[in-house]
VEXMARLUM-581690 format. One line per 4 residues: number of its first residue (from 1); for each residue x, y, z of N, C-alpha, C. Coordinates in pm, whole numbers, padded with zeros to 5 digits, always signed. Layout:
REM residues N
NUM	X Y Z X Y Z X Y Z ~ ...
***
This chain:
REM residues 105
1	+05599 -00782 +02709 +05455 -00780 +02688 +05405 -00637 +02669 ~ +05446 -00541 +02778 +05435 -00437 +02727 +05431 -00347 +02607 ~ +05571 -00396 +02501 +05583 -00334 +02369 +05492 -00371 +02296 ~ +05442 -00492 +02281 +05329 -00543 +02211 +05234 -00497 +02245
5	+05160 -00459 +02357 +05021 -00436 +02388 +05079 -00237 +02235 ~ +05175 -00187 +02398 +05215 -00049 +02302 +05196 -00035 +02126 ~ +05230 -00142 +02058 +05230 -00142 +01954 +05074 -00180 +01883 ~ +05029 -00275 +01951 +04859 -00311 +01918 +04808 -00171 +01941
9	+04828 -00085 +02014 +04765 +00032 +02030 +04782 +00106 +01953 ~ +04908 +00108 +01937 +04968 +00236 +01808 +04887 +00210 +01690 ~ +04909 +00095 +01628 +04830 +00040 +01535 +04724 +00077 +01533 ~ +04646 +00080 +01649 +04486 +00079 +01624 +04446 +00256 +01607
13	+04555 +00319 +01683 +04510 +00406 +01680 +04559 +00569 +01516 ~ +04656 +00454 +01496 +04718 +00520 +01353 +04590 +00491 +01234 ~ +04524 +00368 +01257 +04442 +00353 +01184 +04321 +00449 +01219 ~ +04266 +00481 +01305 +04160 +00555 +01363 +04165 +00674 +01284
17	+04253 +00725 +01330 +04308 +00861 +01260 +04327 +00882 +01121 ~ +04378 +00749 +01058 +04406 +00790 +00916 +04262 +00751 +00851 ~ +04151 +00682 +00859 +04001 +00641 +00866 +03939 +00766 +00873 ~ +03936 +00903 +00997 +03916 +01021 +01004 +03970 +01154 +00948
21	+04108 +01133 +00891 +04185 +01170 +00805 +04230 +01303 +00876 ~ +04272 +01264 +00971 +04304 +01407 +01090 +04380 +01349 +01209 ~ +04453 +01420 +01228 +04517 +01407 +01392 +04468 +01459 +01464 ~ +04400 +01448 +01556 +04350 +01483 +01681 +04394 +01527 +01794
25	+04396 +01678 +01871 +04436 +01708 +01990 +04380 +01597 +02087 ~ +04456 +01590 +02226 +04391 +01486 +02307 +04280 +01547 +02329 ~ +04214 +01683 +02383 +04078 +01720 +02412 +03991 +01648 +02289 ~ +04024 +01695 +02181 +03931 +01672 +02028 +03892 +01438 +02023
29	+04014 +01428 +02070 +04034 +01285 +02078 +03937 +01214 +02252 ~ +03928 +01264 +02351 +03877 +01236 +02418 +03689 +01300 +02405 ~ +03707 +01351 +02307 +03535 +01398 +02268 +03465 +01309 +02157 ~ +03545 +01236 +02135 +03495 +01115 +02016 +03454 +01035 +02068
33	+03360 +00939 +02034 +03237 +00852 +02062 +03303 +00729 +02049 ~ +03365 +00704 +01930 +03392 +00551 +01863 +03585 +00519 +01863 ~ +03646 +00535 +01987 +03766 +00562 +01956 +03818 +00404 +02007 ~ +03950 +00347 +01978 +03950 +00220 +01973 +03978 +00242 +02107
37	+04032 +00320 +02189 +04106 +00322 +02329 +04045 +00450 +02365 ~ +04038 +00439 +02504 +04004 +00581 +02607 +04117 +00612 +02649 ~ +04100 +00712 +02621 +04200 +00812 +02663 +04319 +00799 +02787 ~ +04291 +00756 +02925 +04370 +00666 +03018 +04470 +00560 +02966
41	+04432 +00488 +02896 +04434 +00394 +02829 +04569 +00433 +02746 ~ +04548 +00532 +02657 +04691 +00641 +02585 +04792 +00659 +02683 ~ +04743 +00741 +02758 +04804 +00795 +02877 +04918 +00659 +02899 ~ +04862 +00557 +02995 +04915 +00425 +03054 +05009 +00370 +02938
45	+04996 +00375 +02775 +05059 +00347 +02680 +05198 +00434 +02644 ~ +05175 +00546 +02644 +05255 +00650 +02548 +05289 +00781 +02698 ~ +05261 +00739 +02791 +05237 +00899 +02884 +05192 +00991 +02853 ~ +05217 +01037 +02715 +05140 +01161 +02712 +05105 +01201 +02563
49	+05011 +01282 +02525 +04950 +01266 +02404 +05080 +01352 +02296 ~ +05182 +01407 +02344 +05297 +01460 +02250 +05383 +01359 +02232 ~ +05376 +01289 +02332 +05490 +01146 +02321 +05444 +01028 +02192 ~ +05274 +01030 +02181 +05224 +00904 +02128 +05214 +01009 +01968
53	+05232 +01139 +01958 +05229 +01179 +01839 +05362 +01137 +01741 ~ +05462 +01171 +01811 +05598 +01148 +01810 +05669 +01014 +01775 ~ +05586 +00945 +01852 +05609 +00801 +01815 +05557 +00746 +01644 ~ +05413 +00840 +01633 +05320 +00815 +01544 +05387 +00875 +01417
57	+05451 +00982 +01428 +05526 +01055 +01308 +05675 +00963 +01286 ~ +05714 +00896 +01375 +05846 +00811 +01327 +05850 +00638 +01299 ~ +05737 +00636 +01397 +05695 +00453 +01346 +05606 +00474 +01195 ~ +05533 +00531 +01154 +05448 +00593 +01066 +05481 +00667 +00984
61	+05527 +00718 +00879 +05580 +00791 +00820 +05474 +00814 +00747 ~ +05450 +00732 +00641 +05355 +00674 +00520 +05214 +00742 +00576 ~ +05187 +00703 +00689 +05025 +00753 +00746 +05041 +00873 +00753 ~ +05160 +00890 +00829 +05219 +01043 +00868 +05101 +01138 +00771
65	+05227 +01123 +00674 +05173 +01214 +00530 +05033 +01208 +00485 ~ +04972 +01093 +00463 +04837 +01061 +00427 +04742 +01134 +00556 ~ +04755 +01142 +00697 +04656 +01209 +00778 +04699 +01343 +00771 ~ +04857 +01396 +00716 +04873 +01515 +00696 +04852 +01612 +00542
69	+04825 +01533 +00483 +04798 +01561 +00357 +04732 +01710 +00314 ~ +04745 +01751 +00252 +04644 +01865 +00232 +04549 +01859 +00133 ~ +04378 +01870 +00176 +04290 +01840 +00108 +04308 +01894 -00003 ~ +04231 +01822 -00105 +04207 +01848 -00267 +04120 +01963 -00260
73	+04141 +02079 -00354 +04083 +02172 -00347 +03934 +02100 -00466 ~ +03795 +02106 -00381 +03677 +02072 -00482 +03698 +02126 -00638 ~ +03667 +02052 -00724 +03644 +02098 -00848 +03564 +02237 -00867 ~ +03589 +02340 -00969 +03510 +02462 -00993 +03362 +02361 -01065
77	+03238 +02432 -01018 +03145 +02412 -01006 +03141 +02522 -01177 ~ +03045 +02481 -01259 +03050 +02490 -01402 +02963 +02626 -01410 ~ +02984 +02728 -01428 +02878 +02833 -01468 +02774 +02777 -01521 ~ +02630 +02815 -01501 +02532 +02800 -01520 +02470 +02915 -01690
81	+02420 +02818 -01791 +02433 +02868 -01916 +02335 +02964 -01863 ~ +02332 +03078 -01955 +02259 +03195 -01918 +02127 +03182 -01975 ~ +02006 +03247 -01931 +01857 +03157 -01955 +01841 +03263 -02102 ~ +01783 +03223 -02200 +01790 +03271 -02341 +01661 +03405 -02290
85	+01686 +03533 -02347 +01577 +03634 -02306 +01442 +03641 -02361 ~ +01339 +03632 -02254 +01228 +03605 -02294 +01168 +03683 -02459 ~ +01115 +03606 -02514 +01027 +03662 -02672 +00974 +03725 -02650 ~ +00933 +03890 -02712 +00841 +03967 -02711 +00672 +03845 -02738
89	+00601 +03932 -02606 +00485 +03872 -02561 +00375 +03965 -02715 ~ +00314 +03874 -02790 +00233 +03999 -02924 +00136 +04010 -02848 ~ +00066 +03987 -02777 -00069 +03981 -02650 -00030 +04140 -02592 ~ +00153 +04138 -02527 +00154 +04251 -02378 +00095 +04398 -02501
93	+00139 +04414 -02639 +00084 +04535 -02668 -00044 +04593 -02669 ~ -00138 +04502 -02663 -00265 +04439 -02678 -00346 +04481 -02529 ~ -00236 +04466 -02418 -00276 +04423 -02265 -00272 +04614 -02217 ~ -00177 +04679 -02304 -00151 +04781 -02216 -00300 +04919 -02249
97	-00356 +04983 -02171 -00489 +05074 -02173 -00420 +05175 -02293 ~ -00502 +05187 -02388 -00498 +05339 -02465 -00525 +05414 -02408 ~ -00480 +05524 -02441 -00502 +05665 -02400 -00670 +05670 -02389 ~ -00729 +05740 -02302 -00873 +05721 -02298 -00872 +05874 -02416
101	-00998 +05868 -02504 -00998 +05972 -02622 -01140 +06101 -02553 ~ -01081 +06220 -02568 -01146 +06316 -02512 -01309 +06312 -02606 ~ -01405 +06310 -02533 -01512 +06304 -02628 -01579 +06417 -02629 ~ -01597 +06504 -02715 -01712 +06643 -02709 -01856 +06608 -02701
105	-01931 +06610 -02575 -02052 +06590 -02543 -02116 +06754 -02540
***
């Protein structure tokens, strides 16, 4: 009865992980909210969280690789076309003060 519960666990928890796409230290794993098993629970299964890795890398192979995978590097993001340079404004020559003209009074 034992191997079976052991194995319902493994299961659940190979899936957890490959769903999160990470292996988890036990600290990182006992800080998660939604985990199929608490942490005791591992413990009482596997003794100890190097033992249930171990198990997880040789019953698992296939997941193995897939939670070990190395992310896809994002696609290069496309240079942005360069903005065409503004048209001479015929108004700004118009806008700027003449010389004020010396007047003989």
């Amino acid at each position: 009865m034992r191997i079976r519960g052991r194995k319902a666990a493994l299961d659940a928890l190979v899936m957890y992980m490959m769903e999160k796409g990470k292996l988890f230290t036990r600290l990182e794993y006992s800080k998660q909210s939604d985990v199929p098993l608490r942490i005791g629970q591992v413990d009482n299964y596997f003794g100890n969280w190097s033992r249930l890795v171990a198990i997880m890398e040789n019953d698992y192979p296939d997941a193995w690789k897939q939670i070990h995978a190395p992310e896809p590097e994002p696609a290069p993001k496309p240079e942005p076309a360069p903005k065409p340079a503004p048209a001479d404004d015929p108004l700004a020559a118009l806008s700027k003060t003449a010389p004020a003209e010396k007047s003989e009074d």
